[in-house]
N, C-alpha and C positions, 0 to 999 in steps of 0.2 A: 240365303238362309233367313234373312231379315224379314223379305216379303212373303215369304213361305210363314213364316210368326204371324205377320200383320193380318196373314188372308186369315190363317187359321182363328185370329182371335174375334175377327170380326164372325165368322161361322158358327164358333161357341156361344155369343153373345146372340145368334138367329138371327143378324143381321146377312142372311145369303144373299141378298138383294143385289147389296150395297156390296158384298164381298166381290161379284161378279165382274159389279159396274167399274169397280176399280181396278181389279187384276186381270181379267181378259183381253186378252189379244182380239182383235177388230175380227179376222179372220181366224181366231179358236173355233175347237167342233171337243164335243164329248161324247160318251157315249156311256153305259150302265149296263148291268147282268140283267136286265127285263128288258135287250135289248133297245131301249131308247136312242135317241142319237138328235144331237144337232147340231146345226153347221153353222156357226159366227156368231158373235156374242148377241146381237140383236135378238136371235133367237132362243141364246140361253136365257138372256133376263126375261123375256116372256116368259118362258117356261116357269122357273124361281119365281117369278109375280103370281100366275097362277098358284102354282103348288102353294105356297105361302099366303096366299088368300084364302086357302082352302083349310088353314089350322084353325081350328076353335081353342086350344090349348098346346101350348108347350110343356110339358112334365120334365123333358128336358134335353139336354145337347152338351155331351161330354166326350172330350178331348182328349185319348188318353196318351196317344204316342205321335211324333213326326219323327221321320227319316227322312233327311235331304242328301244325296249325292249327284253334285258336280250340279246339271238341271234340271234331275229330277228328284221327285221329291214324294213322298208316298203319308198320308196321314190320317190316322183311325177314330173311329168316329163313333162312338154310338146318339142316335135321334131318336126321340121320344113323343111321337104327339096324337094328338084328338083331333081328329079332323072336323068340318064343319056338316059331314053326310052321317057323323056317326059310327064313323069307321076308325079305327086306333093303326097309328104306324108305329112300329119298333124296329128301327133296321143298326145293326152293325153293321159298319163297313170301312173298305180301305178307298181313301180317295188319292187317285197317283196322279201327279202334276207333270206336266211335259215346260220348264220356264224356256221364255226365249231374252238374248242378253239385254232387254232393255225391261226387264223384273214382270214381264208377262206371261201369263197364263195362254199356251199355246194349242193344249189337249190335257183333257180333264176323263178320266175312267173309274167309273164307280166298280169296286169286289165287293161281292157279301163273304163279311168275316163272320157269320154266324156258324 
């Protein structure tokens, strides 16, 4: 529950980057409701670099619930930003965590709670 806290706070603060680099299992894969998908952390922080290259403004990133049971762990989300093309993202969502016992992120699935 501790590292389920640490990850969540560093995502609040827009630090996803860094959230990743630290709680991803080597061999993590995610996936999301637009279909996306990848497969090991290598891939997710490119990904999170990109996309977070691409903010021109943060309006904001608010945290409103976690749910952890046993190791997993499910945490709501809403993201608020300006991109750098001009384009505004608003997404609510539930982020559900798969941990494995040495406090890593093993599989990450993005719902739209909208």
């Amino acid at each position: 529950k501790e590292r389920v806290q640490e990850m969540d706070a560093l995502v609040s603060k827009g630090a996803i980057v860094d959230a990743v680099q630290e709680f991803f299992y080597d061999k993590s894969n995610t996936s999301d409701y637009s279909n996306g998908k990848t497969s090991g952390k290598p891939e997710m922080v490119a990904k999170m670099q990109e996309f977070t290259g691409a903010i021109a403004k943060v309006n904001g990133i608010t945290h409103h619930h976690t749910i952890v049971d046993k190791n997993v762990s499910a945490s709501e989300f809403t993201f608020d930003f300006d991109m750098k093309d001009g384009s505004k993202i608003f997404w609510h969502e539930i982020i559900r965590r798969i941990w494995n016992n040495e406090g890593k992120v093993t599989q990450e699935e993005y719902f739209n709670a909208a």
